[in-house]
C-alpha positions as CSV (number, residue, x, y, z in Angstrom):
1,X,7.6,-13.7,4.4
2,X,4.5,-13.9,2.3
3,X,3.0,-16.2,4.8
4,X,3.5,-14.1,8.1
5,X,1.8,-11.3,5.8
6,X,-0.9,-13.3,5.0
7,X,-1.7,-13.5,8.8
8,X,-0.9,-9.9,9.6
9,X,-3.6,-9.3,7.3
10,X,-6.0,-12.0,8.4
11,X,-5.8,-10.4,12.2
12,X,-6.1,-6.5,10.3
13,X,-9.4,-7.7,8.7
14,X,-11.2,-9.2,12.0
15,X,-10.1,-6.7,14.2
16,X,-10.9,-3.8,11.5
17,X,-14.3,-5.5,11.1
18,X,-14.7,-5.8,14.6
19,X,-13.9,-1.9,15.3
20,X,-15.7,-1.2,12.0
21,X,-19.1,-3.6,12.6
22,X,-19.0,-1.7,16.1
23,X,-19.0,2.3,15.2
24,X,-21.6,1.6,12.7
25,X,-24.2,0.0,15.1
26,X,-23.3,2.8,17.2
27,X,-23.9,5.5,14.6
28,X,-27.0,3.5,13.5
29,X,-28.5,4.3,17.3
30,X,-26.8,7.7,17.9
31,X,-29.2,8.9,14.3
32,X,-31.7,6.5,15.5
33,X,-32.6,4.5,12.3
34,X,-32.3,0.7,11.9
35,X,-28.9,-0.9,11.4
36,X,-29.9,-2.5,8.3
37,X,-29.9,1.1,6.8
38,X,-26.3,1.8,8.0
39,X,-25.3,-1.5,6.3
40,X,-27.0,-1.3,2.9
41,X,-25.1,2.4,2.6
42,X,-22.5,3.1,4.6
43,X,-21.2,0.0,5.6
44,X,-21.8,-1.6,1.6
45,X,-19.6,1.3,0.3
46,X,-17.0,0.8,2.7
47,X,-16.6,-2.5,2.6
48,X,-16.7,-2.9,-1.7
49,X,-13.7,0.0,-1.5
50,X,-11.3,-2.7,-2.4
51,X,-13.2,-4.0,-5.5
52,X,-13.7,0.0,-6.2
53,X,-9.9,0.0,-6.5
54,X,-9.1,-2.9,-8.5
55,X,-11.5,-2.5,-10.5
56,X,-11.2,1.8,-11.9
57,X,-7.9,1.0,-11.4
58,X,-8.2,-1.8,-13.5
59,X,-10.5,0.3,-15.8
60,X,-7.7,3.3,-15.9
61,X,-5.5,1.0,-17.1
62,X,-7.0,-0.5,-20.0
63,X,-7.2,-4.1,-18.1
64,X,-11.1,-4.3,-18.7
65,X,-11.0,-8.2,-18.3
66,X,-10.2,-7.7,-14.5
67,X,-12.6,-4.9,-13.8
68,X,-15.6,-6.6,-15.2
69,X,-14.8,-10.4,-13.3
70,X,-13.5,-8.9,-10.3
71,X,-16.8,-7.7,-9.6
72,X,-18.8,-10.5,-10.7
73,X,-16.9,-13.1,-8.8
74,X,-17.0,-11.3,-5.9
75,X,-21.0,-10.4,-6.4
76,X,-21.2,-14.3,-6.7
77,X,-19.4,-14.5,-3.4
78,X,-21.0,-12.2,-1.1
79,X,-24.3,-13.7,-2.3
80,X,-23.2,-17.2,-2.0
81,X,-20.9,-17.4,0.8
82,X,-21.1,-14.1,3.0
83,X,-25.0,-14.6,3.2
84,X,-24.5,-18.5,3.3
85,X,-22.2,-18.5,5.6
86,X,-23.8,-15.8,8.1
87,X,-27.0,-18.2,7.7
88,X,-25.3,-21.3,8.9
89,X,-23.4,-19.5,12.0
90,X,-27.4,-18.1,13.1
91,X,-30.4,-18.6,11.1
92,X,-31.9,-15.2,10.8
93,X,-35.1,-13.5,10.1
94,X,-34.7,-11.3,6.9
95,X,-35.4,-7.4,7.2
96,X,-38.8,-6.8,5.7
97,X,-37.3,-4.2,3.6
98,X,-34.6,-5.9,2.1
99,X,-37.0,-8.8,1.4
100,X,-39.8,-5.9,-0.8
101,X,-36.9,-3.5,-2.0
102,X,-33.0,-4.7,-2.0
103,X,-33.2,-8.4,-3.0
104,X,-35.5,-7.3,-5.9
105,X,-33.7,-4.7,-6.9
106,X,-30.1,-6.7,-6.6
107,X,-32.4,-9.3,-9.1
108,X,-33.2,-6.9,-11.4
109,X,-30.0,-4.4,-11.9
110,X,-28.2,-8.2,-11.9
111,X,-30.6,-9.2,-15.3
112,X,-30.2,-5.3,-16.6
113,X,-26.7,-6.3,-16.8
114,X,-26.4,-9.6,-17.9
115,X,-28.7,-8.1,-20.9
116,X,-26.5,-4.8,-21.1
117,X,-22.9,-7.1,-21.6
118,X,-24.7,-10.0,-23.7
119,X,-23.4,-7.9,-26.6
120,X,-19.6,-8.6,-25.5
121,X,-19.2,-4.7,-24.1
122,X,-20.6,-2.4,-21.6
123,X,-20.5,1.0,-23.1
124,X,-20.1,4.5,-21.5
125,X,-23.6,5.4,-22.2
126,X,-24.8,2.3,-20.3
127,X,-22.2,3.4,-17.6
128,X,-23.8,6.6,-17.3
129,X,-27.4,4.5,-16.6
130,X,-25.7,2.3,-13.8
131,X,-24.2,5.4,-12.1
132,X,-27.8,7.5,-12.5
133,X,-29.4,3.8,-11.3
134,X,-27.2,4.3,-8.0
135,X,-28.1,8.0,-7.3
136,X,-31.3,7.3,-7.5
137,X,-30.9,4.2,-4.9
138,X,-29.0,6.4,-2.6
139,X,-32.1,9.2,-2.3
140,X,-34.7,6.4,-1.9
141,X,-32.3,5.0,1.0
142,X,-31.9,8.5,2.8
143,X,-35.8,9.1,2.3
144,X,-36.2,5.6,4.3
145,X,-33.7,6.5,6.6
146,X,-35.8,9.6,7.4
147,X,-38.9,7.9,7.7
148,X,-37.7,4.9,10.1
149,X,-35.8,7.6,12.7
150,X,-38.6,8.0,15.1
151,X,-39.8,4.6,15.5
152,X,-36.2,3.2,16.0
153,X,-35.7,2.3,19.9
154,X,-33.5,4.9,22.0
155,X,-31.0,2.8,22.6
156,X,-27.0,3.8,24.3
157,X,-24.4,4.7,21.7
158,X,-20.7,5.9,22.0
159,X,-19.9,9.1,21.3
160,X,-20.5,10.6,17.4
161,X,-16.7,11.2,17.3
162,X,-15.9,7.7,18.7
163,X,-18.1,6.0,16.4
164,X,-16.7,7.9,13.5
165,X,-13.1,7.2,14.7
166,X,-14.1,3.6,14.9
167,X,-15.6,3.4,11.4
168,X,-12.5,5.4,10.0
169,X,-10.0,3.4,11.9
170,X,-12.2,-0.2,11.0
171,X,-12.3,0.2,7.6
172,X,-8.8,1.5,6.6
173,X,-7.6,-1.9,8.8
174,X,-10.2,-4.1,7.0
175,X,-8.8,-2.5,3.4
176,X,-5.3,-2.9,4.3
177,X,-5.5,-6.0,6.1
178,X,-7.8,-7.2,2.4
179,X,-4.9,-6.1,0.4
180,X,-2.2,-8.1,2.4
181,X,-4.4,-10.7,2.3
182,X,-4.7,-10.9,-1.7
183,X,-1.3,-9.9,-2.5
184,X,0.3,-12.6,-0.7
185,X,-2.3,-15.6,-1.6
186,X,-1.8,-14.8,-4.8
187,X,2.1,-14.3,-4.5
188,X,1.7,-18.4,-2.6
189,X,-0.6,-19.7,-5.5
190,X,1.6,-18.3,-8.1
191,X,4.8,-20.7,-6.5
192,X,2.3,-23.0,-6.5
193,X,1.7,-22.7,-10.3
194,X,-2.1,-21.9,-10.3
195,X,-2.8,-19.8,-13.6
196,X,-3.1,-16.2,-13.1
197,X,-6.8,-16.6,-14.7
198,X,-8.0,-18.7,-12.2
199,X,-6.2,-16.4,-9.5
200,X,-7.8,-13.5,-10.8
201,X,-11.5,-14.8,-10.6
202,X,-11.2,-16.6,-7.1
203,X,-8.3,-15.2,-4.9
204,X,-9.1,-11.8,-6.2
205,X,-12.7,-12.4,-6.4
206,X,-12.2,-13.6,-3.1
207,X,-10.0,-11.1,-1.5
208,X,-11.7,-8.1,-2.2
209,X,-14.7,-9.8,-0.9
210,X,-13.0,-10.3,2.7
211,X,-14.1,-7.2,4.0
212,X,-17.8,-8.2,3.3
213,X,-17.6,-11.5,4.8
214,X,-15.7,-10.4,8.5
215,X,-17.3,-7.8,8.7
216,X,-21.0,-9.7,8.0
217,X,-19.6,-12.4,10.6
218,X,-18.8,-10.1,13.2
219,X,-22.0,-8.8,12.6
220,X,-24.1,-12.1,12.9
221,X,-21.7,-12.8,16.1
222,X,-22.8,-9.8,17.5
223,X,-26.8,-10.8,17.0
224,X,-27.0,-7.6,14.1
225,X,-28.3,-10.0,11.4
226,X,-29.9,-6.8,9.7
227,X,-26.4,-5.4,9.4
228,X,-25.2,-8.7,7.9
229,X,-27.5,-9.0,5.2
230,X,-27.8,-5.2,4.2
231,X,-23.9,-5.4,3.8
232,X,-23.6,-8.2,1.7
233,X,-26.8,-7.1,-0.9
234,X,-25.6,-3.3,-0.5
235,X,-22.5,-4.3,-1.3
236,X,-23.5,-6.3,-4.8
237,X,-25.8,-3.1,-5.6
238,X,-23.3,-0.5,-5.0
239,X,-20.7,-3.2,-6.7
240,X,-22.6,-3.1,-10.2
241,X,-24.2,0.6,-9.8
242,X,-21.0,2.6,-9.1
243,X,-18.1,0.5,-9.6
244,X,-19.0,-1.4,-12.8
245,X,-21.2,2.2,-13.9
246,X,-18.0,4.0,-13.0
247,X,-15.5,2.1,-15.0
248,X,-17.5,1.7,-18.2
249,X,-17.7,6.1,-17.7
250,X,-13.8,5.8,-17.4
251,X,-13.1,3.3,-20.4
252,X,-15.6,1.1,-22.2
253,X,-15.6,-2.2,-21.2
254,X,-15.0,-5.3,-23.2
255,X,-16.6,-8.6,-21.8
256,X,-15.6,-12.3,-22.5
257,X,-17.4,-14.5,-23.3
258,X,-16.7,-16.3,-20.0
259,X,-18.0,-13.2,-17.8
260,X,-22.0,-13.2,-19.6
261,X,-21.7,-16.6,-18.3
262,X,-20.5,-15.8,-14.7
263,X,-23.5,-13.1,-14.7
264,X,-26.3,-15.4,-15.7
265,X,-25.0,-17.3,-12.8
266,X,-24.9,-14.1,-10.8
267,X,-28.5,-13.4,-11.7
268,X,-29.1,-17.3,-10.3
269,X,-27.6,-17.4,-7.4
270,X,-29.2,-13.9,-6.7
271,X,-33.0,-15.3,-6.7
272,X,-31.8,-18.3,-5.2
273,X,-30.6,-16.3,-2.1
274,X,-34.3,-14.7,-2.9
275,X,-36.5,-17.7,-2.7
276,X,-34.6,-18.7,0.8
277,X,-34.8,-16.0,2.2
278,X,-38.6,-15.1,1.3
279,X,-39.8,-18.7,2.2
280,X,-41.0,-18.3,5.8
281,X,-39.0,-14.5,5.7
282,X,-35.9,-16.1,7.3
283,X,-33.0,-18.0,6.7
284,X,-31.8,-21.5,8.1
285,X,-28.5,-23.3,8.8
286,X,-29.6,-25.9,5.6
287,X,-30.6,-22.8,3.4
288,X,-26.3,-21.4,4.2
289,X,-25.0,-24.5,4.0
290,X,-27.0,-24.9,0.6
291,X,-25.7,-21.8,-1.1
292,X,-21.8,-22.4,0.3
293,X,-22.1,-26.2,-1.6
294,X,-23.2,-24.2,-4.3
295,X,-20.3,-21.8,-4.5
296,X,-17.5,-24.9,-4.0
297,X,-19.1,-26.6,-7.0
298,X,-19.3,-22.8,-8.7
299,X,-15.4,-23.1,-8.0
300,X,-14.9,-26.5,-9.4
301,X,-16.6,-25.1,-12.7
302,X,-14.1,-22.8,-13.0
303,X,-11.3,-24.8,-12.0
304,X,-11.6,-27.4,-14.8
305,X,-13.1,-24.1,-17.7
């Protein structure tokens, strides 16, 4: 039974992403600002719902050790192998924008925190600063929105209503569809005898990083490479921001040990993906290919911790 889940939620993911990917472009052309704007907000939040739920959730219920590596592994995954992989499907030129103000900033709130947890806890006060760090991201991405409107190309879109029914509709499929999907792996590793330690920072990691990487597929399948990228760093800015700024409001959060050392590889992999994509402003096959090695060997680290 678990199995035949596992699917039903593997074909709810790529067809939510596909409906999903789809109503945003559209809603990216019916307010007439670039895609890449729609993926570094709307798109970002939707997609890191899942990690927004297991990890408050986690937060509410006193399991700090899950809310704090659920979102690192994941971070470490959309960097690594979202991007990577996007990369090696279609080299891409990277957005100008995300190259002087997202990757930067993903670099630096990614160093704020490894320097905020090096003391073994995130308090509520630095909570507070994460979720005052994302407000203020939010208004500097609806004052660029505003600026870009009149010099993005008039392009066809679907109805507003459509596209919003398309979003809606995409993203409750992609949630669902993530959550059948990381129930039921971890359900199979479990029989297997895998350690829930290492389920928790790889299949859930993993899992609630799904939506990210179908949807960031889809994306580069459809030629909206801006959409792609602006996803995957949205979604690690909004991921430590809100979510991690969010659950250190709820509860303080105590880190292992283990974690400052996932985030110092966090804050590597995030100037690696940096230097690639800067170096000639785009991104090659060899350049994805580079940073999915890196996230197998990442894996085997953590496999024989």
């Amino acid at each position: 039974m678990e199995y035949l889940l596992l699917i039903i939620g593997f074909v709810l993911l790529i067809k939510g992403a596909d409906f999903f990917v789809e109503g945003s472009s559209s809603l990216a052309r019916f307010l007439k600002i670039p895609s890449v704007i729609i993926g570094l907000t709307i798109v970002a939040m939707g997609t890191s719902a899942p990690e927004a739920s297991v990890s408050i959730n986690a937060a509410l219920a006193g399991n700090n050790d899950i809310a704090v590596s659920n979102i690192i592994g994941s971070n470490i995954f959309n960097g690594l192998i979202v991007v990577g992989i996007c990369a090696f499907i279609a080299g891409f030129k990277t957005n100008r924008d995300i190259l002087k103000r997202d990757m930067p900033v993903n670099i630096l709130i990614t160093a704020i925190l490894c320097v905020m947890i090096a003391d073994g806890r995130l308090s509520r006060l630095e909570g507070i600063l994460l979720l005052a760090g994302m407000i203020f991201y939010i208004v500097n991405m609806i004052l660029s929105a505003l600026k870009t409107r009149s010099s993005y190309p008039d392009e066809k879109s679907m109805p507003l209503y459509k596209s919003l029914i398309f979003i809606a509709g995409g993203l409750v499929s992609v949630i669902f569809g993530g959550n059948l999907v990381v129930n039921n792996a971890s359900q199979i590793a479990v029989s297997f005898g895998v350690s829930q330690n290492f389920i928790g920072l790889t299949i859930v990691a993993i899992g609630t990083s799904l939506p990210e990487l179908v949807t960031s597929i889809v994306a580069t399948r459809k030629g909206d490479s801006g959409l792609a990228l602006g996803n995957a760093i949205g979604s690690n800015i909004f991921n430590i921001l809100f979510i991690l700024g969010m659950s250190a409001t709820i509860s303080p959060l105590h880190i292992l040990s283990e974690s400052i050392i996932d985030c110092v590889i966090l804050l590597v992999s995030g100037i690696l993906l940096f230097v690639f994509a800067y170096t000639k402003k785009s991104m090659n096959r060899t350049e994805g290919a580079i940073c999915v090695l890196s996230y197998i060997g990442y894996t085997a680290y953590l496999f024989i911790r």
